[in-house]
FIPAFI-990557 format. One record per residue (C-alpha): residue in three letters; x, y, z. Coordinates in steps of 0.5 Angstrom, whole numbers. Example, Ala and Ser with C-alpha at 12.3 -4.5 7.8 and 13.67 -1.06 7.14 Angstrom:
% FIPAFI-990557
{ALA; {25; -9; 16}};
{SER; {27; -2; 14}};
This chain:
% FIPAFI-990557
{UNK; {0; 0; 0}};
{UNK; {6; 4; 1}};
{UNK; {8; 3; -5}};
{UNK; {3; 5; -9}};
{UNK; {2; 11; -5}};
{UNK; {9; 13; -7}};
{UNK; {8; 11; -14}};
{UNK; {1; 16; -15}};
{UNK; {5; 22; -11}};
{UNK; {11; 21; -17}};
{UNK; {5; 21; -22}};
{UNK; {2; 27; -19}};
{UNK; {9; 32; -19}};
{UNK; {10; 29; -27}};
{UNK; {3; 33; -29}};
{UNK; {5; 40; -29}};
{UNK; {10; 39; -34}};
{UNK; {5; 38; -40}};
{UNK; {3; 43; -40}};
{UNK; {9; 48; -41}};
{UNK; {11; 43; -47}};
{UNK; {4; 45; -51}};
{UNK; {6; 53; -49}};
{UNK; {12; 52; -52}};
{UNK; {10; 49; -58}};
{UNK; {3; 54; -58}};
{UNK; {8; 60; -57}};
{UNK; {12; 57; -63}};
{UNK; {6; 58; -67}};
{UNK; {4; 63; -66}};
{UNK; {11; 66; -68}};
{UNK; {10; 64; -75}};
{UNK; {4; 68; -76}};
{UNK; {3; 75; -79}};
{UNK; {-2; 80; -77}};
{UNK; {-5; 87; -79}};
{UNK; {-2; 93; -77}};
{UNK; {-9; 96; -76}};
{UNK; {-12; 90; -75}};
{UNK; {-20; 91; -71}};
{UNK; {-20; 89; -63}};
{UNK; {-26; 85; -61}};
{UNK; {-23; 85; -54}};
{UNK; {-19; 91; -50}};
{UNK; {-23; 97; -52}};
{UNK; {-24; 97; -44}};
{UNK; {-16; 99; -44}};
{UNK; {-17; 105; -49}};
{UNK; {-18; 110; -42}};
{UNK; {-11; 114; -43}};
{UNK; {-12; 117; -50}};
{UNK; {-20; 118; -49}};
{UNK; {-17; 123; -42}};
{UNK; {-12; 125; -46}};
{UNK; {-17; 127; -52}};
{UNK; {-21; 130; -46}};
{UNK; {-15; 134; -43}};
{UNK; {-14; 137; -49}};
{UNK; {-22; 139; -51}};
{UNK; {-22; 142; -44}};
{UNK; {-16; 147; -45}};
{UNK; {-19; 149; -52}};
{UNK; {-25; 151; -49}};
{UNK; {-21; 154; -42}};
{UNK; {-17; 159; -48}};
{UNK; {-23; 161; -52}};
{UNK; {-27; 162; -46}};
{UNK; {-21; 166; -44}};
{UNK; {-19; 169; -51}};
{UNK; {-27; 173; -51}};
{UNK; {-27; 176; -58}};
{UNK; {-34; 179; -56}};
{UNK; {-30; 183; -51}};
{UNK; {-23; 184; -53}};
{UNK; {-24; 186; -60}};
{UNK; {-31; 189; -60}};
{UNK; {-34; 184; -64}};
{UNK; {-30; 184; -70}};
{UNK; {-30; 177; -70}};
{UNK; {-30; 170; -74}};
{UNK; {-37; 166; -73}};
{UNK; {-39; 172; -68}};
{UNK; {-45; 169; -66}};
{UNK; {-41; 164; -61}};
{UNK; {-42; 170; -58}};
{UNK; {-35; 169; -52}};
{UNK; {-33; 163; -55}};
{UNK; {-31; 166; -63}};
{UNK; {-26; 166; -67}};
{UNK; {-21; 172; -69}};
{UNK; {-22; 173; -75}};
{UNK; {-18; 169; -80}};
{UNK; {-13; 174; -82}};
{UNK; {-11; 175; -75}};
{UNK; {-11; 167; -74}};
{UNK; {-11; 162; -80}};
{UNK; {-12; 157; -75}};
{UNK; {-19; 160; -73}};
{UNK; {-17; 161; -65}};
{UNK; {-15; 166; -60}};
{UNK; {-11; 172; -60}};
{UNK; {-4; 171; -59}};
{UNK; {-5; 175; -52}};
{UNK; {-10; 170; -50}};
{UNK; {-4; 164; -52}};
{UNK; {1; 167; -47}};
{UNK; {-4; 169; -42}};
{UNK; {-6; 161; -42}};
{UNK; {2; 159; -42}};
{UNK; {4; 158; -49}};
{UNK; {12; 158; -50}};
{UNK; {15; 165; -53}};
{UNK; {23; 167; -53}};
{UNK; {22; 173; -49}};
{UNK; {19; 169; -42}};
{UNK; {25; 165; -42}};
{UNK; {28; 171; -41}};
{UNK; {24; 172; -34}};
{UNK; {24; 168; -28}};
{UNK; {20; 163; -26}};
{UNK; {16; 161; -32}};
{UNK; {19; 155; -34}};
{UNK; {12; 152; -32}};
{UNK; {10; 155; -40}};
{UNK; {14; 148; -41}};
{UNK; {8; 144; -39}};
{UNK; {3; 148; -40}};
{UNK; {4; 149; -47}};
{UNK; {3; 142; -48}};
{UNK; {-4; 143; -48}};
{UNK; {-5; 148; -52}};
{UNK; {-8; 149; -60}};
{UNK; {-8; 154; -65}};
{UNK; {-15; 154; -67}};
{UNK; {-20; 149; -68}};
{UNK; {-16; 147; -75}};
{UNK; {-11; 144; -71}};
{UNK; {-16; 141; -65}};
{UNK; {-19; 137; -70}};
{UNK; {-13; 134; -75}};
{UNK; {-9; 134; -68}};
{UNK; {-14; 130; -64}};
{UNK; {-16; 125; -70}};
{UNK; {-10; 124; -71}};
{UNK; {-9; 122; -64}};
{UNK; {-15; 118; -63}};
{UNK; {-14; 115; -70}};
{UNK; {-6; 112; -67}};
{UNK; {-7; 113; -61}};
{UNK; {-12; 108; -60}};
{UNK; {-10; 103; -64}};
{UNK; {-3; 103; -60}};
{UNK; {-7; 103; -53}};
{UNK; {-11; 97; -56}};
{UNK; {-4; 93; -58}};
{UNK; {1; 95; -52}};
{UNK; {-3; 97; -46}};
{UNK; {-5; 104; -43}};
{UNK; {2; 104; -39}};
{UNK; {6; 104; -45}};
{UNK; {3; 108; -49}};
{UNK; {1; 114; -43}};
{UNK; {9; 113; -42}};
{UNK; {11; 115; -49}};
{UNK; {5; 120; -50}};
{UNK; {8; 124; -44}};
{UNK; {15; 124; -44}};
{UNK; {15; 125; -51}};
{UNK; {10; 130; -51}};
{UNK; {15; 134; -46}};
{UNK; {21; 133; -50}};
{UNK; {18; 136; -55}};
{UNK; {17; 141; -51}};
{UNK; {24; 143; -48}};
{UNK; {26; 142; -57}};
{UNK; {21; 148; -58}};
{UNK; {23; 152; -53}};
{UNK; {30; 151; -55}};
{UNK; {29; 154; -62}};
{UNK; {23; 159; -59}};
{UNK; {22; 166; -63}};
{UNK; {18; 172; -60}};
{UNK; {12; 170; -62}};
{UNK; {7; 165; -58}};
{UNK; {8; 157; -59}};
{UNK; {4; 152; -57}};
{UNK; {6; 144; -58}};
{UNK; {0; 139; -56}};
{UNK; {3; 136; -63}};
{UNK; {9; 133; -60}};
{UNK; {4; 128; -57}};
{UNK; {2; 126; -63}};
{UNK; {9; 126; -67}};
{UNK; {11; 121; -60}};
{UNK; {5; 117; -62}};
{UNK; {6; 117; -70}};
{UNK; {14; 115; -67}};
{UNK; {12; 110; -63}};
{UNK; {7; 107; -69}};
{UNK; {14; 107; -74}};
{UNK; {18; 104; -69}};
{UNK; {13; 98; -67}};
{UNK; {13; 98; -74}};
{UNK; {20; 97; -75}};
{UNK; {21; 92; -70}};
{UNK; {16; 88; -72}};
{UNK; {17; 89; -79}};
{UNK; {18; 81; -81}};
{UNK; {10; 80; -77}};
{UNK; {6; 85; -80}};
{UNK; {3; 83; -87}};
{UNK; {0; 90; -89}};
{UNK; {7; 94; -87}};
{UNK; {6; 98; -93}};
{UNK; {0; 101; -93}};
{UNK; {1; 102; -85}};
{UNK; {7; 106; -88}};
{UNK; {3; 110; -92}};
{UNK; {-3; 112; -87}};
{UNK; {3; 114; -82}};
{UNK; {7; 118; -88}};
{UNK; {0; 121; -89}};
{UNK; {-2; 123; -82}};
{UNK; {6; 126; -81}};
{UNK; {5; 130; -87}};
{UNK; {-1; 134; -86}};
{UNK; {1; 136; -78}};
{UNK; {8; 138; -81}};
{UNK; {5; 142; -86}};
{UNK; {-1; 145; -81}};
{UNK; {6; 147; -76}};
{UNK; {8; 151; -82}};
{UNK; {2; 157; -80}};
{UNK; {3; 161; -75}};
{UNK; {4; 159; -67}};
{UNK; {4; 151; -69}};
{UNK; {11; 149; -67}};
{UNK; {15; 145; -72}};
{UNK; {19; 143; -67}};
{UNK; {16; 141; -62}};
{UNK; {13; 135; -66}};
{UNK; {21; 133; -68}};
{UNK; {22; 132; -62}};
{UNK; {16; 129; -60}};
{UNK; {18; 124; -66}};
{UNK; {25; 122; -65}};
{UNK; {24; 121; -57}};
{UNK; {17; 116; -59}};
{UNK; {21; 112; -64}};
{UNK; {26; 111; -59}};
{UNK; {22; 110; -54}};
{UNK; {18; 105; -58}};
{UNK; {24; 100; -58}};
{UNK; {25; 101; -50}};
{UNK; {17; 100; -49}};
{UNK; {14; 95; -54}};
{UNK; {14; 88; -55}};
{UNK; {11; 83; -60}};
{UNK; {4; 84; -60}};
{UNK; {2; 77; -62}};
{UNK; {4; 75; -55}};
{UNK; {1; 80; -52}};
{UNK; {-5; 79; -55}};
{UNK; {-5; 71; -53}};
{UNK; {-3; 73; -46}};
{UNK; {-9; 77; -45}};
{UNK; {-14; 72; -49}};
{UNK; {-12; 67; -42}};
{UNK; {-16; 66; -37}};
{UNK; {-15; 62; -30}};
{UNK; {-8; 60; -27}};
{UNK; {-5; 58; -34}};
{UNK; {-6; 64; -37}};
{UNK; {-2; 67; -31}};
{UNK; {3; 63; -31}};
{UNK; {4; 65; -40}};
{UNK; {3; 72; -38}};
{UNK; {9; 71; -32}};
{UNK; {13; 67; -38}};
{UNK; {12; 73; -44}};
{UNK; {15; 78; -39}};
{UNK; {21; 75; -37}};
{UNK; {22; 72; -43}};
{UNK; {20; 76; -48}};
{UNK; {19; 83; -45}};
{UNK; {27; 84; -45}};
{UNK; {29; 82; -51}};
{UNK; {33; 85; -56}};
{UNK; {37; 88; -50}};
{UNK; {43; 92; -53}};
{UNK; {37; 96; -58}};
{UNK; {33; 97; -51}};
{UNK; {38; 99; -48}};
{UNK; {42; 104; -54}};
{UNK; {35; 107; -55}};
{UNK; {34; 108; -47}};
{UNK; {41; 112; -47}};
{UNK; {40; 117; -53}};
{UNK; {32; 118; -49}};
{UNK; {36; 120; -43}};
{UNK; {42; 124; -47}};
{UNK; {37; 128; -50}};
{UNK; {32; 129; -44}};
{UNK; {38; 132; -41}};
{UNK; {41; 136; -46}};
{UNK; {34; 139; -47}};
{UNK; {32; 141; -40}};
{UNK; {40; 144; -39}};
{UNK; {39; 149; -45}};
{UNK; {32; 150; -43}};
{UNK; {34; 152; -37}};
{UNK; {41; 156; -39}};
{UNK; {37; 160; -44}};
{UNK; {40; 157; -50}};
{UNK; {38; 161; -56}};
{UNK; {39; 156; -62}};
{UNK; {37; 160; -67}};
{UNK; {43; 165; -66}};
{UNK; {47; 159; -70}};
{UNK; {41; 157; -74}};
{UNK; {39; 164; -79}};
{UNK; {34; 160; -83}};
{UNK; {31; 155; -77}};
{UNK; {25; 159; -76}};
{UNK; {23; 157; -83}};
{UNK; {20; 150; -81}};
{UNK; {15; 153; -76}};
{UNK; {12; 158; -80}};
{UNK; {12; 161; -87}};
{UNK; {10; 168; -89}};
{UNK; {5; 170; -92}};
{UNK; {1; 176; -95}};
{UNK; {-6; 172; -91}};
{UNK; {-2; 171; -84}};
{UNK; {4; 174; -79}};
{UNK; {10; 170; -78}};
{UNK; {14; 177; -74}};
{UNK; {18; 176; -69}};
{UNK; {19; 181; -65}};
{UNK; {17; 187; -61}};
{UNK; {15; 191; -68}};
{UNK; {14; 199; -65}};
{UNK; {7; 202; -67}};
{UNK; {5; 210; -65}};
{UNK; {-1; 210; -61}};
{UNK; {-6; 216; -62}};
{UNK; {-11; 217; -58}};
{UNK; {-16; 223; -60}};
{UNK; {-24; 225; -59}};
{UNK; {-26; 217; -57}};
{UNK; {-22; 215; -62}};
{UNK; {-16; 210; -63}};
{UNK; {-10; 210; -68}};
{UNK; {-4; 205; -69}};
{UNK; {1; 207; -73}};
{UNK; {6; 202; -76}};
{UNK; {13; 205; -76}};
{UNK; {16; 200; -81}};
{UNK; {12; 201; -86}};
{UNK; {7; 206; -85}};
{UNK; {1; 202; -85}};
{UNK; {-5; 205; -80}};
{UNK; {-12; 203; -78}};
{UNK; {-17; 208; -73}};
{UNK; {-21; 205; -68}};
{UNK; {-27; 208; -66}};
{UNK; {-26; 206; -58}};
{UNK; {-20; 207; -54}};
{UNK; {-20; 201; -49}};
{UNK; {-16; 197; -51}};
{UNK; {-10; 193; -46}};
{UNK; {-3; 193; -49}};
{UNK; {-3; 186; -50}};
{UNK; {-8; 187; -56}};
{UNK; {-4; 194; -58}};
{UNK; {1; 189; -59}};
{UNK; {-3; 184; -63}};
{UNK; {-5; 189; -68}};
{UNK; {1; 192; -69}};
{UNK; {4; 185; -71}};
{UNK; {-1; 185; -76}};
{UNK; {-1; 191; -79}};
{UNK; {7; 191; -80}};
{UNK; {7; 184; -83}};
């Protein structure tokens, strides 16, 4: 009896090694397959929460800026779309983008040369982040991120993609102020350029599974062409988005994994699915550890350097002439000055008038309270 006790307790430990065989040989095969880079999601949309908050963060700056910008007031009526009543636009020859004034930027923390000069307003490096141009921009800009965003949430979790979108966001935000003129930039794209990154990178690191790449390739190549042409018109940051870019390609490569086990893991249940689970993260989730670790080098060289310029005032457009270029282009439909640009001011019989003294230019108004702020949107506008 003793025995046969013994022998069915050696048959009892034996068991559990079974199954480890068949998750080898099911790993195996699931290796072999090749997916779709946009590939529909059946399960996970309860994992897309980060970029839903993140869309409504930006929604709700937006709504805080025009509420702020309050044309009806500031500009006695001469507004776009006037019937929105506090909440309408400048109008298009002072803001291509349908938005606020350039006061009303920098009153909510857009980034400007001339603030970088002052103390204590390194907080414009974090809240700049939020801000849009106009309403051209938060519609291309948050489609672009629903439309990436959610699908890398989906593929890789809300940690890594929260991670990428943050960090990325505030890379690009340290580049811009690096080369930042005298007239207010917002860089909300620098998410989105962390999030195009980030696409390219699982694209590249994945390249061999993917059985769509180059139609992934042209639907990103897409999306990165129309944000870097709308960062041409006026307060959009160009760099802002490169910054964001090259830190969320590097950081796809620290953060990603291969999406088809993931995607098994994830359809596990119970105990097994645990154990599967436990064994991707420690088998898979550090693999290729010279690219990781190379690529969480260069993150970490560039954070330090850019938070080091920022934070000694360096001024990359003293060696750079025509840098200003990639964040906007002139034009006879909108002002890309840079600079205070002085303009004489006369007040006479209730009546208000601005004189450019760069080109002559006047404009009469027919009310005289007008805050200097104001004074210096129009001035830029009637000297370009």
């Amino acid at each position: 009896m003793a025995e046969a006790a013994t022998k069915d307790h050696t048959h009892i430990q034996i068991k559990p090694h079974r199954p480890s065989f068949s998750v080898d040989l099911a790993d195996d095969a699931v290796k072999e397959q090749t997916i779709p880079f946009f590939r529909s999601h059946t399960r996970g949309k309860e994992k897309t929460w980060i970029i839903s908050l993140f869309v409504i963060l930006h929604l709700v700056a937006f709504a805080a800026t025009m509420f702020v910008n309050d044309c009806w007031r500031y500009s006695h009526g001469d507004c776009a779309l006037r019937s929105l009543g506090r909440f309408s636009f400048q109008p298009l020859s002072e803001n291509p983008l349908l938005g606020p004034s350039s006061s009303a930027l920098d009153d909510m923390g857009a980034l400007r040369r001339r603030f970088f000069m002052q103390p204590q307003q390194t907080w414009r490096l974090f809240t700049s982040l939020w801000l849009h141009a106009g309403a051209f921009h938060v519609v291309i800009n948050l489609f672009s991120i629903i439309f990436i965003g959610i699908h890398l949430e989906q593929e890789f979790g809300p940690l890594r993609i929260g991670i990428i979108y943050m960090l990325s966001a505030f890379i690009g935000s340290l580049l811009a102020a690096v080369f930042v003129q005298n007239n207010p930039s917002v860089g909300s794209s620098g998410s989105l350029f962390g999030l195009i990154g980030a696409a390219f990178s699982a694209l590249t690191r994945n390249w061999k599974i993917y059985n769509d790449k180059f139609a992934a390739l042209i639907a990103l190549s897409f999306a990165t062409i129309i944000n870097i042409l709308l960062g041409l018109l006026p307060h959009v940051d160009n760099f802002s988005s490169l910054g964001g870019f090259i830190s969320g390609f590097l950081l796809g490569f620290v953060l990603f994994i291969d999406p088809r086990l993931g995607k098994r893991a994830e359809n596990k249940g119970g105990l097994l699915g645990n154990s599967i689970e436990s064994s991707i993260s420690l088998k898979h989730k550090l693999d290729r550890p010279v690219l990781r670790s190379a690529s969480l080098v260069l993150v970490a060289i560039i954070f330090a350097g850019g938070l080091a310029a920022v934070l000694r005032e360096f001024d990359a457009n003293n060696y750079c002439g025509w840098c200003h270029y990639i964040n906007c282009i002139p034009s006879k439909k909108w002002s890309c000055n840079d600079g205070q640009i002085p303009c004489e001011v006369l007040v006479s019989s209730g009546r208000l008038t601005l004189t450019c003294t760069k080109n002559d230019n006047y404009r009469v108004f027919s009310y005289t309270n007008i805050s200097q702020a104001r004074i210096e949107d129009l001035c830029s506008l009637m000297c370009s």
